[in-house]
C-alpha positions in Angstrom: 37.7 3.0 40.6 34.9 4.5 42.8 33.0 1.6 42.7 35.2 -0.2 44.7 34.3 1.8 47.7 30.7 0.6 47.5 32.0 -3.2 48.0 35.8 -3.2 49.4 35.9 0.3 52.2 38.5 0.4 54.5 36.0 2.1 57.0 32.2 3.0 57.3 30.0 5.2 58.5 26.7 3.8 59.3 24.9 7.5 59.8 21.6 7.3 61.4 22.7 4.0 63.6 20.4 3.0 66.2 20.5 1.6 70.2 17.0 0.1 69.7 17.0 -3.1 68.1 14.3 -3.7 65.4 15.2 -0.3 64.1 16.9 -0.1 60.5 19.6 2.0 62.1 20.2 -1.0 64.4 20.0 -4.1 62.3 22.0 -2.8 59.7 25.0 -1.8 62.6 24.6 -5.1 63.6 24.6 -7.4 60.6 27.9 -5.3 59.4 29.7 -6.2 63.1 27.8 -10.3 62.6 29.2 -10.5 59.0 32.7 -9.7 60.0 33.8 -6.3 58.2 37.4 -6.0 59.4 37.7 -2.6 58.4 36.8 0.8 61.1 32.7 1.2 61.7 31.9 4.4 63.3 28.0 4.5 64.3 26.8 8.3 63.8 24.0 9.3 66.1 23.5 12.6 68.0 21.9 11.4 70.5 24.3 8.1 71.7 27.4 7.8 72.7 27.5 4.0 72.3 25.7 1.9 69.9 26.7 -2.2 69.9 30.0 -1.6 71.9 31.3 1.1 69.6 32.0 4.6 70.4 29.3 6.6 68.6 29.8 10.1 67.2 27.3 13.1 66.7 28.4 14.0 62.5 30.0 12.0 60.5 32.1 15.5 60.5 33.1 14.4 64.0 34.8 10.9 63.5 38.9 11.4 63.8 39.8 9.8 60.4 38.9 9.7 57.3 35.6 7.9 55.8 35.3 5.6 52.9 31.8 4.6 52.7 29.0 5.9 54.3 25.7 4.0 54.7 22.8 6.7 55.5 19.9 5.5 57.2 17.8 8.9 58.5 15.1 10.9 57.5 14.9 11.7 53.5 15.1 16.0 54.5 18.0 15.5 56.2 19.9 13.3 53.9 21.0 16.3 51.7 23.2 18.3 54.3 24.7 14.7 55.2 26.0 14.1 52.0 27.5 17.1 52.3 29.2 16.7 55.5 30.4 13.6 54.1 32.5 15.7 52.1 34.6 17.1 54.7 35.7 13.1 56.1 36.9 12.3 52.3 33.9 9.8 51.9 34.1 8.4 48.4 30.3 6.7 48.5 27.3 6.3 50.2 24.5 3.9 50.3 21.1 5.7 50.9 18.7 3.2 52.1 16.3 6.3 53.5 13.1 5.9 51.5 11.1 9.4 50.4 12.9 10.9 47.9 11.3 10.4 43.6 8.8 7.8 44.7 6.4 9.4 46.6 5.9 12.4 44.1 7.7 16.0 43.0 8.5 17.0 46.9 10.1 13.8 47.2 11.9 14.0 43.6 12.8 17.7 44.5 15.1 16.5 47.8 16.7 13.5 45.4 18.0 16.2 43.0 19.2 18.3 45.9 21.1 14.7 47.2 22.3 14.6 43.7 23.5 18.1 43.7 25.5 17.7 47.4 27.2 14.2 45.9 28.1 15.6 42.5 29.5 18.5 44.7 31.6 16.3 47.2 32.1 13.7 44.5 30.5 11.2 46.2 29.1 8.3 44.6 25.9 7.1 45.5 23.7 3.8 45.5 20.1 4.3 46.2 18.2 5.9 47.9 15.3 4.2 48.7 17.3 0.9 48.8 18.1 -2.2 50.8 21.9 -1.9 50.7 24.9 -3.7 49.2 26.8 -7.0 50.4 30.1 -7.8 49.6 30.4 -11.4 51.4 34.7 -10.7 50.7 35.0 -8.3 53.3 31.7 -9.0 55.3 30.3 -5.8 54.3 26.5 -6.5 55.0 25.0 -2.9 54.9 21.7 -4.6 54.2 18.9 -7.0 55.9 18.3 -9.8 56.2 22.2 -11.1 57.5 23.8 -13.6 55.2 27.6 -14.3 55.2 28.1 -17.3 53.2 30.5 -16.6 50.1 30.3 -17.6 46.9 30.2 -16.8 42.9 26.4 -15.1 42.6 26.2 -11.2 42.3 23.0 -9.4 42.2 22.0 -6.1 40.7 18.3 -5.7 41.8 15.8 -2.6 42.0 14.2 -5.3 44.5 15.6 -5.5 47.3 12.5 -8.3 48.4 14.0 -10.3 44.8 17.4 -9.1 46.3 17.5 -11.3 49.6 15.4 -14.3 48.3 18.2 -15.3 46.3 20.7 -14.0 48.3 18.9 -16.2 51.6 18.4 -19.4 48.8 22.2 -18.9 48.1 23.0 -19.3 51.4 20.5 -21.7 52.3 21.9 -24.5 49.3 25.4 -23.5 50.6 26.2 -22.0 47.1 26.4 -18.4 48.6 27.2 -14.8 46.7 29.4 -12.3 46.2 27.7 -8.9 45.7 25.0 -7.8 46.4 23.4 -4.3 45.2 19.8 -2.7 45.9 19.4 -0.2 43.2 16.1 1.7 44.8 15.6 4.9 42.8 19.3 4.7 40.7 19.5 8.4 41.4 23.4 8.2 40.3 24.9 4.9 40.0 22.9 2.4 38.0 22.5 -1.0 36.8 25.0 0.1 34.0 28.0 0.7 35.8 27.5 -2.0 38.2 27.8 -4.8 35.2 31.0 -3.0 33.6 32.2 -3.3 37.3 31.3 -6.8 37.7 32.1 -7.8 34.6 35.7 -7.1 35.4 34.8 -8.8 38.9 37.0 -12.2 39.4 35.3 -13.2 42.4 31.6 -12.8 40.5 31.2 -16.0 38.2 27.6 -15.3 37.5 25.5 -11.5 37.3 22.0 -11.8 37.8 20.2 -8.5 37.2 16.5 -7.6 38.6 15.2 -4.0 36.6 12.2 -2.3 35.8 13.7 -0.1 33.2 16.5 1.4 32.2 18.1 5.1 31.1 20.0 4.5 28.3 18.8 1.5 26.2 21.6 1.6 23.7 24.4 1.7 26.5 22.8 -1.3 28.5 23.2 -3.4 25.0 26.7 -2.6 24.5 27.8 -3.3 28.0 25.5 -6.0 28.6 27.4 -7.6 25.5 30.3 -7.1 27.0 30.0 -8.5 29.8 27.9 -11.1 28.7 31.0 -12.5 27.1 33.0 -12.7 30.0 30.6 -14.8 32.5 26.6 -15.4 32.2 24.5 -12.4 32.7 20.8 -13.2 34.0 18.0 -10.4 33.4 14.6 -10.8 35.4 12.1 -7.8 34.2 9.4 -6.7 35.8 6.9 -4.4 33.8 6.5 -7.0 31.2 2.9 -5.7 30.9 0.9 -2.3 30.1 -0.5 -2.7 34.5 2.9 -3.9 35.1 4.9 -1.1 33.6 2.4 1.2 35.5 3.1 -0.5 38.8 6.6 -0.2 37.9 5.8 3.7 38.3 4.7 3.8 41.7 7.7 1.4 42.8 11.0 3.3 41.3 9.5 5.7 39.0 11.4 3.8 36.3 10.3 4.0 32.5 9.3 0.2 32.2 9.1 0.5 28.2 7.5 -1.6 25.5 8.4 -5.5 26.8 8.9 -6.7 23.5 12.3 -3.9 23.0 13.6 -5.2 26.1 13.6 -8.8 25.1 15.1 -7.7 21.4 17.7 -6.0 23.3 18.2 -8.9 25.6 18.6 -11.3 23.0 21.2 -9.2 21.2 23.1 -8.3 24.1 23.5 -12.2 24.8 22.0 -12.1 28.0 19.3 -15.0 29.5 16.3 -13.9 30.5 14.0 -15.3 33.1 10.4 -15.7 33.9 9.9 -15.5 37.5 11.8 -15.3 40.8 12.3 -19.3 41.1 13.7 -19.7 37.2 16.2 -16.7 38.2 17.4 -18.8 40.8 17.6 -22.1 39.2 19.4 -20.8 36.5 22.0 -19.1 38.7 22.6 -22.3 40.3 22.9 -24.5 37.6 25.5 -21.4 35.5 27.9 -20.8 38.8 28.4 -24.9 39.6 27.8 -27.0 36.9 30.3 -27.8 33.8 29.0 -27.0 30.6 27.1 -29.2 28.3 29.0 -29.3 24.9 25.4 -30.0 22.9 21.1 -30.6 23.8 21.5 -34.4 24.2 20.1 -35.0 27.2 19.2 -38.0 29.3 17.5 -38.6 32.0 17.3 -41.4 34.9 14.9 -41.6 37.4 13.5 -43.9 40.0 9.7 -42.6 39.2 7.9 -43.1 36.1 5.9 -39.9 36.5 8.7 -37.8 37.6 10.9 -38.8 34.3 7.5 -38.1 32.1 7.4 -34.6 33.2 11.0 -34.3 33.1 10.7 -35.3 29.4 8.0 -32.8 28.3 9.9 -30.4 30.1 13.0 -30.9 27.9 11.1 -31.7 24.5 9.6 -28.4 25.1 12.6 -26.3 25.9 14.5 -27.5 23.3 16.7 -30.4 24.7 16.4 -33.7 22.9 16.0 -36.8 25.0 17.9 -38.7 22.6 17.2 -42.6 22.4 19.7 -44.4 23.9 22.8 -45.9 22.1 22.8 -49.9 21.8 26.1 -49.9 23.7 25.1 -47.8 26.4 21.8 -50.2 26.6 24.3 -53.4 26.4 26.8 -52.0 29.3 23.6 -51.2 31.2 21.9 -54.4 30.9 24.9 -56.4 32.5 24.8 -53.9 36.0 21.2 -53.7 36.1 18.3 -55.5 37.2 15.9 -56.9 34.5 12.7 -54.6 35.6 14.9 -51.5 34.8 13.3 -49.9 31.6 16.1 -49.4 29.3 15.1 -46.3 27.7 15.4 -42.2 27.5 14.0 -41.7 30.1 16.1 -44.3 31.8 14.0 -45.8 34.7 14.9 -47.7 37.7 12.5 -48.3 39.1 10.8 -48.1 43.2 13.5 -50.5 43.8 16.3 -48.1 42.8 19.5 -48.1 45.3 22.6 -45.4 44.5 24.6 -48.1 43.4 22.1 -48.8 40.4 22.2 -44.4 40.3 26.3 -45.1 39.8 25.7 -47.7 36.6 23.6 -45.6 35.1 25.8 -41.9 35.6 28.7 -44.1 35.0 27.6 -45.7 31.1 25.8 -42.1 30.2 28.8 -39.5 31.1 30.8 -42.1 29.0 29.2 -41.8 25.8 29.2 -40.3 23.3 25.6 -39.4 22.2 24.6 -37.9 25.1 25.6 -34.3 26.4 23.9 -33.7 29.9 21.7 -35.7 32.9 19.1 -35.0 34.6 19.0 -37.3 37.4 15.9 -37.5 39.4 16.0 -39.6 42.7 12.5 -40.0 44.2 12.2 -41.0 47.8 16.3 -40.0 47.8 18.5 -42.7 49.7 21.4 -43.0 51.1 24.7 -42.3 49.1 23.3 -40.4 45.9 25.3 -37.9 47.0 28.7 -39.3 46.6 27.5 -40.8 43.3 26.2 -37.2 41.7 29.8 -36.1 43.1 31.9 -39.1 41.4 30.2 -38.7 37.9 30.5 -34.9 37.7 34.0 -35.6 37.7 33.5 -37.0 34.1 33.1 -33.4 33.2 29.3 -33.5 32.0 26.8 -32.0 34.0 24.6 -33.9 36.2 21.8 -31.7 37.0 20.1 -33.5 40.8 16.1 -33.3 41.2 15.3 -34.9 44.6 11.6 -34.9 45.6 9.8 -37.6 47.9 11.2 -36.4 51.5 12.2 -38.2 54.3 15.6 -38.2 56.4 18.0 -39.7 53.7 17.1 -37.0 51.5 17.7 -34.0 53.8 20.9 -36.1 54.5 21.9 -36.0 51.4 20.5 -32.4 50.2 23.0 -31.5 53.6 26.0 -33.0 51.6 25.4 -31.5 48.4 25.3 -28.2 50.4 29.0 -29.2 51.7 30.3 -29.7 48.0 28.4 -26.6 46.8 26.7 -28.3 44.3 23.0 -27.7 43.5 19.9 -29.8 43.9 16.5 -29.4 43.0 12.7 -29.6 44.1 11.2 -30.9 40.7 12.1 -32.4 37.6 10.4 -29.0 35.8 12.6 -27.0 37.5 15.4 -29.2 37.1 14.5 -29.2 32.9 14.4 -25.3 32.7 17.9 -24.9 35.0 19.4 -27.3 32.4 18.1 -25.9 29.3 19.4 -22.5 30.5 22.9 -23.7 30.8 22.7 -25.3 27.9 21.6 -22.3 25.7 23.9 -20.2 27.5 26.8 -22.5 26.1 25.3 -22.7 22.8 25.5 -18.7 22.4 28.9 -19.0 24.0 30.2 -20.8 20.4 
C-alpha cells in the first residue's frame, strides 16, 4: 500500500533542509534525527554540504540510492519541478509542508494543480501541502514540529496542525502517547478518507481522532467512517459548525465546511463520536485508548469534596449516566470499613478526612456489585497512595475514571505514577463526567 510510505519509509528526503536553526528546514531535520528514525535521511540543500552531521546533497536527483519518502520544505514555485525530480530516485510519497499553494487565491491554486499534475505523473503520493507533517512514533519518523516521541495507541487525522500537536504534546505529557500523526493542510491528493481505511486496518492505532473542516465526498466518508468505526472508536472534531465559521473555514483550507446539521446526521450514522471543543477531543481519547468498557450508564461516584461530587452529578444526570442509588449491601459492606461521618450515598462522600485506604473500601464494594457499571472517583487535595488504589480496582475490569483537583506535591506525585501505568487522570469532575459518558455511549453503539 502507498500509504505505508507516509508512516513506515525505509529512507527520507527532507528537501529544503536547513543549517540555521529556527528555520523549518532545520527543526524538522532535527526532530527526525531526536526521535530516532533508523532508516537513511539525506538533507537536500544546494547550497550545504553538511546539515546536522549528515552529508547534504544539491537534488534530491543527486542522493546515490533510492528515496522512499520525501518531506519538501521550500518555496511553493519550486515545489512542482521537485516533485518531479522525485520521480527519477523512486520516491513513493511526499509530505508538502510549504504553505502558498489553494489558500492564498487562484495563483496559489494554479501551482497546487501543477503539484498534482507532477505527482500523478511520477506516482507519488502526496500529504499536504500547506501542512505540519506526519509522525509515526513506530519508527521515530517526526517530519513535523513540535518533537514528541512517546508511543502509544492515539492517531490523529487533522487539517490543524495547531489541534494536531496539542493533543499529540497532552499525549505525551500524561504519558499515554500516539501513534500517527497526520496534518492534512490543503488535502490536495490524499485525504482524511484514505487515512481512516488505512488506520482502520492499523493494529498499533487503538483509537482515530479526526480534526476536518469539510470533506469531498460525503457519501464515501459515511461508508468508511462505518467501517472503521466498527473496528476501534473513531473521534470527529468539526470546525465550521457555523455560517462565520464555515466562512473562516474558507480562508484556512478552502474546504467546503457544509450545512452543520448534514455532518452531524452523517456522523451519527457512520457511528462515529463527535466532540465539542479541543479539550472534550482529548478527554475522550484518553478515557477510549485506556479504560475497560462500561457494560451499562450506572454510574457512581466517590469523592472527598461535597462540591466536586455535586457537579460531577449534574454532569452525569445531564449526559445521560444515572447515578444510581446505592444498593443496601453495598451500603452495609461500606458501613463496617468506613468511618461514621462518611455520607453513604450516590455521590458517595468521604469526606476532608478521606485517606486512600478509605478510596480502596469504597472502589473495592462498588466494582463488586452488581448495580453499578462505572466510577468516577474524584480525590480533592490528592494524597498519597491513590494511585496504587485506582490501579488495584481497575483490575476488577470496570472503569475507574480519576479526577484529581486541589494541588499540592502528593498530587503531582501521584498524577507522575498514573503517567508510569499510562492511565489517565483528570482536572475536573466535568471533564471527568463527559470523558465517561463518551466511553460509555461509545460501548452502547458497540451492542
Amino acid at each position: 500500500m502507498m500509504l505505508k510510505s507516509l508512516f513506515e519509509p525505509s529512507s527520507v528526503a527532507v528537501i529544503g533542509a536547513s543549517r540555521e536553526p529556527g528555520k523549518l528546514g532545520h527543526e524538522i531535520l532535527k526532530n527526525i534525527l531526536d526521535a530516532g528514525f533508523k532508516g537513511k535521511l539525506y538533507p537536500i540543500n544546494p547550497k550545504a554540504d553538511e546539515v546536522l552531521g549528515l552529508k547534504c546533497y544539491p537534488s534530491v536527483k543527486d542522493v546515490p540510492e533510492g528515496v522512499e519518502l520525501a518531506v519538501v520544505i521550500v518555496p511553493a514555485r519550486f515545489v512542482p519541478s521537485v516533485i518531479s525530480d522525485c520521480s527519477a530516485k523512486g520516491v513513493k510519497a511526499a509530505v508538502v509542508i510549504s504553505g502558498g499553494f489553494s489558500e492564498t487565491g487562484e495563483a496559489g491554486a494554479q501551482l497546487e494543480r501543477q503539484l498534482v499534475e507532477a505527482a500523478r505523473k511520477a506516482g507519488i503520493r502526496v500529504i499536504g501541502p500547506n501542512c505540519q507533517g506526519v509522525n509515526s512514533s513506530a519508527v521515530g519518523l517526526c517530519a513535523s514540529w513540535p518533537l514528541v516521541r512517546v508511543k502509544g495507541p492515539i492517531s490523529v487525522i487533522s487539517q490543524s496542525g495547531t489541534v494536531l500537536a496539542a493533543l499529540a504534546c497532552w499525549a505525551e505529557e500524561d504519558g499515554i502517547g500516539i501513534s500517527k500523526l497526520v496534518a492534512l493542510g490543503n488535502k490536495c491528493d490524499v485525504d482524511e478518507i484514505e487515512l481512516l481505511e488505512y488506520l482502520a486496518e492499523d493494529p498499533e492505532t487503538k483509537v482515530i481522532a479526526l480534526y476536518i473542516e469539510g470533506t469531498r465526498d460525503g457519501r464515501k466518508f459515511v461508508e468508511v467512517a462505518r467501517k472503521a468505526a466498527r473496528r476501534k472508536p473513531v473521534l470527529v472534531l468539526k470546525g465550521g459548525r457555523t455560517a462565520k465559521g464555515a466562512e473562516a473555514v474558507k480562508s484556512h483550507t478552502r474546504s467546503l465546511a457544509g450545512m452543520d446539521a448534514i455532518f452531524d446526521a452523517a456522523f451519527r450514522q457512520a457511528g462515529v463520536i463527535r466532540a465539542s471543543s479541543v479539550e472534550d477531543f482529548y478527554d475522550a481519547c484518553k478515557a477510549l485508548s485506556t479504560l475497560p468498557r462500561p457494560t451499562g450508564k450506572n454510574v457512581a461516584i466517590v469523592t472527598s469534596s461535597g462540591g466536586s461530587g455535586i457537579l460531577a452529578t449534574d454532569a452525569c444526570e445531564e449526559l445521560g449516566l444515572n447515578v444510581v442509588g446505592l444498593p443496601v449491601e453495598v451500603k452495609d459492606a461500606l458501613k463496617e470499613k468506613l468511618p461514621p461521618e462518611c455520607i453513604l450515598r450516590n455521590p458517595l462522600d468521604l469526606t476532608g478526612s478521606a485517606v486512600s485506604e478509605m478510596y480502596d473500601a469504597a472502589a473495592s464494594a462498588l466494582a463488586s456489585s452488581g448495580a453499578v457499571d462505572s466510577i468516577l472517583m474524584i480525590v480533592g487535595d490528592p494524597m498519597p497512595g491513590i494511585a496504587e488504589v485506582i490501579s488495584k480496582n481497575l483490575q476488577r475490569g470496570k472503569p475507574i475514571v480519576p479526577v484529581m483537583l486541589g494541588g499540592g506535591k502528593a498530587e503531582t506525585e501521584e498524577r507522575a505514577k498514573l503517567r508510569e501505568l499510562r492511565l489517565p487522570v483528570y482536572s475536573c469532575p466535568v471533564r471527568g463526567a463527559k470523558a465517561l459518558a463518551t466511553l460509555t455511549r461509545y460501548t452502547a453503539q458497540q451492542g
